[in-house]
C-alpha positions as CSV (number, residue, x, y, z in Angstrom):
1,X,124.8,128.1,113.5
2,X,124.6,124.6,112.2
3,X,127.2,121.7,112.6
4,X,129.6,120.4,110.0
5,X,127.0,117.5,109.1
6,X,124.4,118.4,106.6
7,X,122.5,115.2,107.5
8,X,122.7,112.6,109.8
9,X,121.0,109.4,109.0
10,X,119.7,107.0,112.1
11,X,119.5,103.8,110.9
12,X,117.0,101.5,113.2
13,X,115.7,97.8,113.3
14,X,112.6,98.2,111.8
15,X,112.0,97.0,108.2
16,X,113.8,97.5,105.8
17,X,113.3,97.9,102.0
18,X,115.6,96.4,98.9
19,X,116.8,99.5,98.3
20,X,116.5,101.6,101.3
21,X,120.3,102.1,102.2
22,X,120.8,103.7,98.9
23,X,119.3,106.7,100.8
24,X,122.6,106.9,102.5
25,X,124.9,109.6,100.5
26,X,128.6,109.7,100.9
27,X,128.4,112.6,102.9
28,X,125.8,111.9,105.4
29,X,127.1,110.9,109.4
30,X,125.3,107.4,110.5
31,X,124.4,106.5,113.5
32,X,123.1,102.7,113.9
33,X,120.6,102.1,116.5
34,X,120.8,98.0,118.0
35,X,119.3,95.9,114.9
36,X,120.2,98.9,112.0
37,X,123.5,98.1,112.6
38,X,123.1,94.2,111.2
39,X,121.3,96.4,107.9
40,X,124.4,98.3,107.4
41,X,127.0,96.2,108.0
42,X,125.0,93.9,105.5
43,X,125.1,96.3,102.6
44,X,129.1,97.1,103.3
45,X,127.9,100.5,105.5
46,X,130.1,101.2,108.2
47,X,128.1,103.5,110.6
48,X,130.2,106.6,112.4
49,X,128.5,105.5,115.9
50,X,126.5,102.4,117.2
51,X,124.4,102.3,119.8
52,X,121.3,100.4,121.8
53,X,120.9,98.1,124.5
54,X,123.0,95.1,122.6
55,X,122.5,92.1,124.9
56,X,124.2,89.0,125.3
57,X,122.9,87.5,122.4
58,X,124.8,90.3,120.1
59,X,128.2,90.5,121.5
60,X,129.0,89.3,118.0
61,X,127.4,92.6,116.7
62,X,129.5,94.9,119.0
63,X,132.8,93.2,118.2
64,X,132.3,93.4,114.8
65,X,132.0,96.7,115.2
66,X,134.6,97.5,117.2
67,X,136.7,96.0,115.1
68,X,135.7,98.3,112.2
69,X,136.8,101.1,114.8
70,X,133.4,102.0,115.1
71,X,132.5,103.8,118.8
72,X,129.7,101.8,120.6
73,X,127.5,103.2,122.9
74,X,126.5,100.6,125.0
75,X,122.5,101.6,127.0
76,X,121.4,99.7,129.6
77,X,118.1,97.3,128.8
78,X,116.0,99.3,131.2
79,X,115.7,102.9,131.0
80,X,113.3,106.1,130.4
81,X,113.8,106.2,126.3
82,X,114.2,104.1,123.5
83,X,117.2,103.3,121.5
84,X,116.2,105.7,119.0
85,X,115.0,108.6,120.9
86,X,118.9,108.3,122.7
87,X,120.4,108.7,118.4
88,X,118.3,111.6,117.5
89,X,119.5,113.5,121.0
90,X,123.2,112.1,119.6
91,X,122.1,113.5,115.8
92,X,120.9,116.8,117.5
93,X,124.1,117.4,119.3
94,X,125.7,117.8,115.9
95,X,123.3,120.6,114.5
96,X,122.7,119.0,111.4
97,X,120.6,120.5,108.6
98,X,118.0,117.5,108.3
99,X,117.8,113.8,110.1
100,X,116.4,110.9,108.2
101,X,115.3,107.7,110.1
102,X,115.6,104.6,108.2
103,X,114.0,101.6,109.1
104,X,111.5,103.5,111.6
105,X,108.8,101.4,110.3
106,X,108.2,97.9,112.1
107,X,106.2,95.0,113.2
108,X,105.6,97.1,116.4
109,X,103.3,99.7,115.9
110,X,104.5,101.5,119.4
111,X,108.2,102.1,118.5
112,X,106.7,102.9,114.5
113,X,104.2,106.1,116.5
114,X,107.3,106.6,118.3
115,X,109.5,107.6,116.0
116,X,106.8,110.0,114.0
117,X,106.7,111.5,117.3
118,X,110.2,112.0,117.6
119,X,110.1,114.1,114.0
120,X,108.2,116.7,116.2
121,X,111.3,116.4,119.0
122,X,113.8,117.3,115.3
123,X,111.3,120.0,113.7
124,X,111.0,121.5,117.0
125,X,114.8,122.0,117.4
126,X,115.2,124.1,114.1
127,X,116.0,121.0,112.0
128,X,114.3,119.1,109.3
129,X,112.9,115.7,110.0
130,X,112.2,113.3,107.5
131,X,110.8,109.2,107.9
132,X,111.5,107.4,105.0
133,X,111.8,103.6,103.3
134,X,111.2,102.9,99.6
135,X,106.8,103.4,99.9
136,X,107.0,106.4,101.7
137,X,108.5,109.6,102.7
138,X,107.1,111.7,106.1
139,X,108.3,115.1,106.6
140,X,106.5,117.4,109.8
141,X,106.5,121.3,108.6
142,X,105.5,124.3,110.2
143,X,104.1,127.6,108.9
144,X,105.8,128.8,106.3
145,X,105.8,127.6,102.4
146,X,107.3,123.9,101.2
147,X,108.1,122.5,98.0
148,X,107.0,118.9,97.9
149,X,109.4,117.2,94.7
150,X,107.2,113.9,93.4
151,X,110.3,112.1,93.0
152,X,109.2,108.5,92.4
153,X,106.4,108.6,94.6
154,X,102.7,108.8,93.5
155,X,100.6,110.1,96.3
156,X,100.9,113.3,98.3
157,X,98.7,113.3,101.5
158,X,98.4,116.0,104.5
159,X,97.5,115.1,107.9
160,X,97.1,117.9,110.5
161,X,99.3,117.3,113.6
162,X,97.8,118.1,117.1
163,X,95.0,120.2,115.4
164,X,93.5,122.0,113.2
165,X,95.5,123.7,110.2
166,X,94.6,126.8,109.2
167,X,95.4,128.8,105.9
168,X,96.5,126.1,103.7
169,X,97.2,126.7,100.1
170,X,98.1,124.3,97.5
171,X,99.1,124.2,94.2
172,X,100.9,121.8,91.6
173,X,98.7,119.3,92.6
174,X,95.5,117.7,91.2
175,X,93.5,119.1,93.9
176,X,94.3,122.3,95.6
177,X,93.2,124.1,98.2
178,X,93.1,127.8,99.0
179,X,93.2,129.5,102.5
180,X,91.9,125.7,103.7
181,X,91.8,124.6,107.6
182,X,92.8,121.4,108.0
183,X,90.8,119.6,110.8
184,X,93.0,116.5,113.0
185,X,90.7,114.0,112.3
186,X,90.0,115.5,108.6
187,X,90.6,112.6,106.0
188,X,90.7,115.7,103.6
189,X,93.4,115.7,101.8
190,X,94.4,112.0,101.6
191,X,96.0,110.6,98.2
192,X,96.7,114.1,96.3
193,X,98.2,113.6,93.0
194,X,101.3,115.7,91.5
195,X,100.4,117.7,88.4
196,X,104.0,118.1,87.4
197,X,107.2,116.9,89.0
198,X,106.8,119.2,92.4
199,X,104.3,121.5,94.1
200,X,103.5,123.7,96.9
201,X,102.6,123.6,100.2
202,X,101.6,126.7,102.4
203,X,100.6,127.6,105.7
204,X,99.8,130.2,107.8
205,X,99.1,128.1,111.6
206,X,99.8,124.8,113.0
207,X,101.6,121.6,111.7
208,X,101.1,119.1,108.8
209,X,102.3,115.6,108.4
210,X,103.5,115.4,104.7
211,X,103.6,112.3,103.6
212,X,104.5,110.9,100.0
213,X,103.8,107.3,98.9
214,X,103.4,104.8,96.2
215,X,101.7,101.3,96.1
216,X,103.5,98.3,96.7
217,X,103.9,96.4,93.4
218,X,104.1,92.4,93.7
């Protein structure tokens, strides 16, 4: 049986977008992890929990939340996981339906791998698992069928996730595939186009990394 939270969103320190907190419904329970905090409280989002390793240098962080009556989970600087690995064992305590990170993406490519591993930690519990900012979305699925909605983005691309895929079948897109295997180090089925507004994934062994994108405009 799943929790009273339909989503919980984790929002981290990485980068963020312009527009990226708008991902944040009404509805959704937020967890800020150390440096996602400063994004929310920023954009006048008041997170239901805080935590990371705040340091001396942020006490100014932790009062101001506190003083929103915000609970603050205080880790110590050294320890065996990262601040972000700690919020999705808080998010998964809740038995939501889905966890989105926000601001998983970085200047440090270890924390960014990190985190896409940690959407294997949420899929493998039963819940859905979804990386996102305002260029791209990352979703890992299992066997089973998907429906993959375009929304705004342009590109659809599939990248097999400890090894090879087998029985894939697309369709909705530009270029589908029928009872395909899906090899890890395949560049396959990279930049797939939307025929209409969604299509369908399927498959019948392994895991795919669905990801949806769009170009950065300037």
């Amino acid at each position: 049986m799943k929790g009273k939270d339909s989503r919980v969103v984790i929002a981290t320190g990485g980068q963020w977008g312009p527009d990226d907190h708008a991902l944040i419904a009404k509805d959704d329970f937020v967890i800020g992890v150390d440096g996602g905090n400063d994004e929310l409280l920023q954009r006048n989002i008041t997170p239901h929990l805080a935590v990371g390793d705040f340091d001396t240098a942020q006490l100014e962080r932790v009062e101001a939340l506190r003083s929103l009556g915000v609970p603050v989970e205080q880790l110590p600087r050294d320890k065996d996981v990262t601040d972000t690995d700690y919020a999705v064992t808080k998010a998964l305590q809740r038995q939501p339906k889905e966890v989105l990170l926000l601001g998983a993406w970085g200047t440090r490519w270890d924390h960014t791998l990190a985190n896409v591993n940690l959407l294997e930690r949420i899929e493998r519990a039963g819940v859905r698992g979804v990386m996102q900012n305002y260029l791209n979305r990352m979703e890992l699925v299992g066997p089973g069928q998907h429906v993959v909605r375009r929304q705004h983005y342009h590109y659809m691309s599939m990248i097999a996730w400890q090894g090879a895929v087998k029985g894939i079948h697309l369709s909705g897109f530009r270029f589908p595939l029928v009872d395909a295997t899906l090899e890890r180090m395949s560049s396959l089925a990279i930049s797939n186009e939307w025929i209409g507004e969604s299509g369908t994934v399927k498959l019948r062994e392994g895991k795919l990394l669905i990801i949806q994108s769009r170009d950065l405009v300037c």
